[in-house]
N, C-alpha and C positions, 0 to 999 in steps of 0.2 A: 295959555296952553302949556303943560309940563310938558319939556325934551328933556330927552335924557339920553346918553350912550349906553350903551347895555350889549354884556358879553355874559355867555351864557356861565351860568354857575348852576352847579349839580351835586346832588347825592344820587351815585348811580345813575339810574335812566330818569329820574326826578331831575325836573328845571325848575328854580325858583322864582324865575322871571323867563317871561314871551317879550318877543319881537314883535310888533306892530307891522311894520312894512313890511318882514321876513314872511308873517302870516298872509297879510294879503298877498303877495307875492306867489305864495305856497297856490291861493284858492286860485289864480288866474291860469297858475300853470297846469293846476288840475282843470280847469273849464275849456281849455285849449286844448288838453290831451284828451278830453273826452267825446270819441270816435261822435260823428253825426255833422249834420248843416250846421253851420253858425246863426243860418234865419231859422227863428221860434217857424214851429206850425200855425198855421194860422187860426183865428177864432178863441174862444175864451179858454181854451186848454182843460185839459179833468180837475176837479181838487183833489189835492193831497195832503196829508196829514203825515209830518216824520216825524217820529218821536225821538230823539238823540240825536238832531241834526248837525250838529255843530263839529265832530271826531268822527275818524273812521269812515269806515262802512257807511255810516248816517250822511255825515257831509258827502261823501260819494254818492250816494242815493238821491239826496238833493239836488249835485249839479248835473247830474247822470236827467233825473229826471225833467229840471229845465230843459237840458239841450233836447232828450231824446223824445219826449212825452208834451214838455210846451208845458208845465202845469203852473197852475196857483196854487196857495194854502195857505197852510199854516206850518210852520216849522217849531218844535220844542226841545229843547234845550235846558242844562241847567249852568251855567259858569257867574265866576269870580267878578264884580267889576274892579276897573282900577283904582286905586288907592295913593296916597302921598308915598309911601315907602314900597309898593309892591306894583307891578305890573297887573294888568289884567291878565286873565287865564288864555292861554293860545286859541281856546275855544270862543270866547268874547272878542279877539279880531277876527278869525275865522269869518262869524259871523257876518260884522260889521261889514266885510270883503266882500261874502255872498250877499248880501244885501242888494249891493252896488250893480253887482254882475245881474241881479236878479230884476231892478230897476232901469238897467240900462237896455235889458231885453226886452223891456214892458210887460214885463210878468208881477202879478200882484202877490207877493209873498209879506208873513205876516209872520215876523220872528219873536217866539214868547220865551221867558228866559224863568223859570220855576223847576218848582217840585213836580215830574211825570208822575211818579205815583201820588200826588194826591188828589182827591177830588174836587178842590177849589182848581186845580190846572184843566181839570176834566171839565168842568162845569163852562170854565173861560172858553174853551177850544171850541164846547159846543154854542154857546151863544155866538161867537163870533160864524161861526160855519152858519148859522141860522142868517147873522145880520148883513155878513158880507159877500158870500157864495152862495148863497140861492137856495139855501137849505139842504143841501146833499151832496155828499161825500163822497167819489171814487175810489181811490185809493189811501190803505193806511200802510206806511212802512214801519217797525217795531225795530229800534236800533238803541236795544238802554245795556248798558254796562253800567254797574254802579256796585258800591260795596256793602250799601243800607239799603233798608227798604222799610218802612211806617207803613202799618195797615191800616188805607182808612176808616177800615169798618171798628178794627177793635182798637186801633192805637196803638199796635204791639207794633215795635222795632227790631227787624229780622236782621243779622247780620251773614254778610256771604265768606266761604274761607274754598281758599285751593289746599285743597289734601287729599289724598288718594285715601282710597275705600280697602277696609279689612288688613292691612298690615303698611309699614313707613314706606317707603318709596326712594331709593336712590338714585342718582339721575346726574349727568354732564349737565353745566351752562357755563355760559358766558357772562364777565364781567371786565369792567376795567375799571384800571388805577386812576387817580386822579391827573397822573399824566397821559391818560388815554391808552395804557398799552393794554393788551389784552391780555385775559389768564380765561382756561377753560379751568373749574372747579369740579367737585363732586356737592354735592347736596343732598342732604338728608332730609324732606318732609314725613312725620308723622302723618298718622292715619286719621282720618275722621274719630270724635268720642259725640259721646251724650248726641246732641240733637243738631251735630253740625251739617248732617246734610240735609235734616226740615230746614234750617233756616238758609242754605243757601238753594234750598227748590224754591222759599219764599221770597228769595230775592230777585233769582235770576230766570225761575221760571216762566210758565206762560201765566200764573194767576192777573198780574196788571195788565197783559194782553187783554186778558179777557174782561177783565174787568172796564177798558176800554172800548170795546166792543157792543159790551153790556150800556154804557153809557150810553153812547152816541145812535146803537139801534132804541134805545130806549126815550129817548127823544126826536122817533122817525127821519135823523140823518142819512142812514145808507142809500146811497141810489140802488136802483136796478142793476145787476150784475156786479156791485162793490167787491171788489178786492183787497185782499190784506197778507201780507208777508215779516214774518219774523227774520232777522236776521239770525244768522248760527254758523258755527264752524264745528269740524267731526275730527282732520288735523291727522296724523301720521300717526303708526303704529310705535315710533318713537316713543311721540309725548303723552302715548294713549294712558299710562298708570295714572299720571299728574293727571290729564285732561278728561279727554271720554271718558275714562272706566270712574274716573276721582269725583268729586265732590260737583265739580260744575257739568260733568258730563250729566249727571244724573239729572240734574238742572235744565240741560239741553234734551235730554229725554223726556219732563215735564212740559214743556216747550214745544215740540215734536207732538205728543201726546193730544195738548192742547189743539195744535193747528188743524191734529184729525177731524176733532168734536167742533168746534168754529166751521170749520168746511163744510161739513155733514149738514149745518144749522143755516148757514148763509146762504148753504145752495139750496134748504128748502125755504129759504122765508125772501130772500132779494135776488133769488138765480145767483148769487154769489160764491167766492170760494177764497179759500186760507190756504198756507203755504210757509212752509220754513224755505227759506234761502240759506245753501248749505254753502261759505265763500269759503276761497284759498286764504291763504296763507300772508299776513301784511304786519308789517311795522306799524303798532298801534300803542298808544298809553295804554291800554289795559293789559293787549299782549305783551309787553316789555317787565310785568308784573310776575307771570307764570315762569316757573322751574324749568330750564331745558328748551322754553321757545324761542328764547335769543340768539341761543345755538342751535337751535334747527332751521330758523329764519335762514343766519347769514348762512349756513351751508347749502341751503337749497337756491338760495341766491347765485354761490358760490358752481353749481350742476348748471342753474337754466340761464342765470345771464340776461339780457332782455329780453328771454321767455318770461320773466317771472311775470302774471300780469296784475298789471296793477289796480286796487280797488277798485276806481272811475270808469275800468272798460269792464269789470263783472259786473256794477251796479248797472250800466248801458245794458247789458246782454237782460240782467235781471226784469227790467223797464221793457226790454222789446217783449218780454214773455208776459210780462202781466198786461201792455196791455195790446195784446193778440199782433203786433208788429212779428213776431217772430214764435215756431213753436215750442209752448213748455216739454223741458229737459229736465224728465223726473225721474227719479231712482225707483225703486219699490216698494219702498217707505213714502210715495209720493211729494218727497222734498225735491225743488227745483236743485242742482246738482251745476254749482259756478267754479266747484274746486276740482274739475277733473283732469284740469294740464296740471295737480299737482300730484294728484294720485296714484301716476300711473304706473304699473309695475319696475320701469327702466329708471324712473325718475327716483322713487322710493330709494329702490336697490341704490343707486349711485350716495344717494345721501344719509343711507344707514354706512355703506362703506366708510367714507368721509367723516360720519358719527364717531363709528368703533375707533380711526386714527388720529382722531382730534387730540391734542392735545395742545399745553400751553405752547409747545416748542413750535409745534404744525398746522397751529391754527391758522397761522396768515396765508396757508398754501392750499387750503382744504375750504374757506369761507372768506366769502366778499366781505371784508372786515370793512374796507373807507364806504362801502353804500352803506352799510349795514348804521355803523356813526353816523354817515351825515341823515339816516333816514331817522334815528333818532332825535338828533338834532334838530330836524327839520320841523318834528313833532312840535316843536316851540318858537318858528320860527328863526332857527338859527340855522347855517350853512345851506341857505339857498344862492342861488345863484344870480346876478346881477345885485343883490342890495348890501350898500356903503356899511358897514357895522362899527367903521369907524366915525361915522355922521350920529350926531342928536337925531331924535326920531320923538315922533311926540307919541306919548302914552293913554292922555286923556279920551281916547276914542268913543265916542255915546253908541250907545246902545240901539241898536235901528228902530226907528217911531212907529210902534203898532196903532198910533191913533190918527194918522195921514190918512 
């Protein structure tokens, strides 16, 4: 078995190698903070189906819905395995972790590691849902971030970009030096051209959703009353030029869009219903990618303190709503509505304040700069708490056995 010591090395918010233990570590402390019994409900639990379980929101959704729901499934994913020269991806122990935690509770979870958008991954989810769960489906969670997308109807390869719509976009963030200090900058993104925001409504949109849906009713999966939820963020009038109004917003409006028509369809054909989940605000790989969210993160960090909440207790709140534990919290756009302690007018205001006075000199007084690091960090197993980083740690970790 390869050990190795490993300390984290970076371009920016990019780690070039994950932690093993730091990972696991990471999913225990999230399984332990996530509000609920420690004893499963009893009985065979709903199936569920996550698609990007492994980061984020998705792994929140996962452990969220073991603890709170009791479920089985199937979990999808796509990560790195390890290698002689490179670690596995934070996402491949992640996993490996949730596994354990998921076996140890005697919950039959079934972790596949491919392409969500294609229809060979489509094809697998459903023959297994047929061979090992009883033929039918409860719940699907929708949690894909990704920066490609292959259609597999026609073969065409869509790429996603962050740019804001009809003119550049100038904007505050946050970066640091190689020795960790911090500098707020200015940055200048260009506009969308030509067909940049078809191809990132093709990426990021609802069409794989649906096309998901499409599959799996299409081989008589869905139970009676099936439910299905996209994950989405709406985010501060700050980051609104980059975000909502830009390139991926429109994306989350396609998204939005979709889950009206899925709704309208599922409630007449399985009693069922669709649902965007609108979360707050989290130190995520993808979010650490966007213009101005690194700096609106640590400052809103920087106002709520251990108000800020964290993924594992919206995904819980999300789980009691879908599945009737607690009542849906919908807007008027009929999206479940998990970002409203970040929303709120007092909170906003404090951290556009904070915004306008950021700067390099004032950043450390105005934003939780050491959460803000170690929660990047953390991102890859690095700066968690209890594990030796000075110890060998072994790296070869397999991939948990969907054939058991």
């Amino acid at each position: 078995m390869s050990e190795r010591v490993l300390i984290p090395r970076n371009r920016g918010f990019l780690f070039l190698d994950s932690h093993p233990a730091g990972c696991e570590r990471l999913v225990t402390d999230m399984w332990q903070a996530c509000p609920g019994s420690a004893d499963m409900p009893e009985g065979d639990g709903p199936v569920a189906l996550i698609i990007g379980s492994s980061a984020g929101y998705g792994l929140a959704a996962t452990l969220a819905g073991l603890k709170r729901a009791g479920i089985r499934g199937i979990m999808v994913s796509f990560e790195k395995a390890p290698t002689e020269r490179r670690t596995g991806t934070a996402g491949w122990y992640r996993t490996a972790a949730t596994a354990d935690i998921a076996r140890a509770a005697g919950r039959h979870l079934v972790f596949l590691n491919g392409d969500a958008f294609s229809d060979t991954m489509k094809n697998q989810v459903a023959d297994l849902i047929e061979q090992r769960f009883g033929g039918r489906l409860d719940y699907l969670i929708y949690s894909v971030a990704a920066p490609r997308r292959t259609d597999p109807a026609t073969g065409t390869t869509y790429a996603s970009v962050l740019k804001p719509i009809g003119r550049a976009n100038r904007t505050k963030t946050l970066v640091f030096d190689g020795e960790g200090v911090p500098e707020v900058r200015e940055v200048e993104t260009g506009p969308a051209e030509g067909d940049d925001v078809e191809q990132t409504v093709a990426v990021m949109g609802g069409t794989d959703w649906e096309r998901w849906i499409d599959q799996l009713a299409g081989r008589g999966l869905l139970a009676d009353g099936f439910a299905t939820a996209a994950l989405s963020y709406i985010g501060s009038p700050l980051t609104a030029a980059i975000y909502r109004q830009g390139t991926i917003g429109t994306a989350k409006a396609h998204l939005e869009a979709t889950a009206r028509s899925l709704n309208e369809r599922l409630g007449r054909t399985v009693g069922g219903r669709a649902v965007t989940s609108v979360n707050g605000a989290a130190v995520t790989q993808s979010s650490t990618a966007i213009p101005g969210i690194a700096l609106y993160t640590g400052l809103l960090r920087g106002v709520l303190g251990e108000d800020l909440v964290p993924p594992v207790h919206q995904l819980a709140a999300l789980w009691d709503q879908l599945t009737g534990a607690a009542p849906s919290d919908l807007d008027d756009e009929g999206r479940i509505r998990l970002d409203t302690w970040e929303l709120t007018d007092d909170v906003q205001a404090a951290v556009a304040e904070r915004w306008e006075a950021a700067t390099t000199d004032s950043i450390a007084d105005l934003a939780d700069l050491a959460w803000f690091r170690s929660e990047v960090q953390r991102l890859y197993g690095f700066s968690v708490p209890g594990i030796d980083y000075a110890a060998a740690v072994a790296t070869d970790i397999p991939w948990p056995d969907h054939t058991a």
